[in-house]
Phi, psi and omega in degrees: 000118135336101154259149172224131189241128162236122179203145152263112189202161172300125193261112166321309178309344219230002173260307192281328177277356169275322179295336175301302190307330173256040137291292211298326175310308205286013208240273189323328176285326177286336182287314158323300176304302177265016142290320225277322175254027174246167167207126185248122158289079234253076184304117187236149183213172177280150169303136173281347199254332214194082178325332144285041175232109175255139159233163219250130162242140180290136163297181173260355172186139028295159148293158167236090178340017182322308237257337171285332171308287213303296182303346152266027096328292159326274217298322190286305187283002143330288213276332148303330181292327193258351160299279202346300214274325182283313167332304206278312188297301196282315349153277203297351179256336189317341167228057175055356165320167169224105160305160200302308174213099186324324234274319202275012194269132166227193150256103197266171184218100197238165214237338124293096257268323210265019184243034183300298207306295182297289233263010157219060201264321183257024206219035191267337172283014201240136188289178213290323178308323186274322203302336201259337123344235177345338194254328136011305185230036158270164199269015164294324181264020169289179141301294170253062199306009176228019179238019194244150196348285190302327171303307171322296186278342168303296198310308170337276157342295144332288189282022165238002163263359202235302188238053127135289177230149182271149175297099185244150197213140159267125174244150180288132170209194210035050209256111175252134152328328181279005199267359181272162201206145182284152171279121172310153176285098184248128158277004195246036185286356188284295173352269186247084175225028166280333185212068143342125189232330171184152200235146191217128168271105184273138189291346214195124181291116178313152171275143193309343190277328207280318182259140030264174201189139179279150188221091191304108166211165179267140178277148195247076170294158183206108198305104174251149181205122155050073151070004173233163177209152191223169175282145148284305161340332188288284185299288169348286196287321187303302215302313171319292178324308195280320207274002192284287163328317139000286179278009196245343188262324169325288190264028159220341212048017206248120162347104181284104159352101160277116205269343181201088157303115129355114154252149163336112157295151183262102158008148149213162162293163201270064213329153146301000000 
């Protein structure tokens, strides 16, 4: 027999997740904003080991503001964790119950099957049909459980309460060739080959004449996590997306139907 649960109400979880979407918009506006009035020049020269190779160095200014991203990111993936954790919280009152212990109420997230049971031990008021919901969607019934969604937004998460900040980095991006500009006559030109930023392999060897040359580029922020890295740009709309469907298969039980799916940002290892 099929239990059915039905109730209509304001939801907090569905408060904390439009607050994630406008973190990650204003971030994407800011990021915008502060290309449109910066212009970073990038001393680039040919590799001395490998004539298709260029490398790239970071200037000493512009500054580039990583550390206020990263911390309004961080602030987007909170507030995705905590629509979870108030889901699990309202979930646990819905039909007027009082759980065992308010104080132990989580969203659990268990990435091994046999560890369901301990990590949802205090979640005994929330009925059996939404319990089965939640269970639904751990990342145990992944392929790569530790690479699935909910695994992803714990750790995230986790590393911007635990340690300060989530790891965000700028790499040179929009590397157009007509975007290259001559290096001006310095003397103090040994200055800057001081802070290696990224080395780029070109089809085709520049003429020697072309280099060393300043290199007009847009900053590419990039999320690194446990030896990996993605676009922000990237991350930001899928993470939204899945928890939004997360909490849409939750309080309905039904998949919700997407019309312009996010697909999964794609990894690279973290260059040496």
């Amino acid at each position: 027999m099929v239990e059915h649960f039905r109730k209509e109400y304001d939801s907090p979880a569905y408060m904390k997740l439009l607050n994630a979407g406008r973190h990650f918009r204003s971030l994407e506006a800011e990021i915008l904003d502060w290309t449109d009035k910066n212009r970073i020049l990038a001393p680039t020269r040919l590799s001395t080991e490998d004539a298709s190779t260029c490398e790239l160095f970071r200037p000493a200014a512009p500054f580039i503001p990583e550390l206020a991203w990263s911390c309004r990111f961080g602030d987007g993936v909170h507030n995705l964790r905590s629509a979870l954790e108030l889901l699990a919280f309202e979930l646990c009152h819905i039909d007027d119950d009082v759980p065992e212990r308010p104080d132990r109420i989580y969203f659990p997230v268990v990435e091994d099957q046999p560890n369901w049971q301990n990590q949802t031990r205090y979640l005994g008021s929330i009925p059996a049909s939404l319990l089965q919901r939640i269970q639904d969607v751990q990342p145990w019934h992944s392929d790569s459980p530790r690479t699935h969604v909910l695994a992803l937004l714990n750790r995230l998460n986790n590393m911007d309460k635990h340690r300060t900040t989530i790891g965000l980095m700028v790499y040179p991006g929009k590397l157009e060739p007509p975007r290259i500009h001559p290096l001006p006559a310095a003397d103090d030109i040994e200055t800057l080959w001081q802070d290696p930023w990224m080395q780029l392999q070109i089809d085709r060897p520049l003429s020697p004449e072309a280099l060393p040359a300043l290199w007009h580029v847009d900053p590419a922020p990039m999320i690194y996590f446990e030896n990996r890295m993605t676009f922000l740009g990237h991350l930001q709309p899928w993470l939204f997306q899945q928890i939004k469907s997360i909490l849409g298969y939750i309080a309905s039980g039904v998949w919700p139907v997407i019309d312009n799916p996010v697909p999964e940002p794609v990894w690279a290892p973290i260059p040496n």
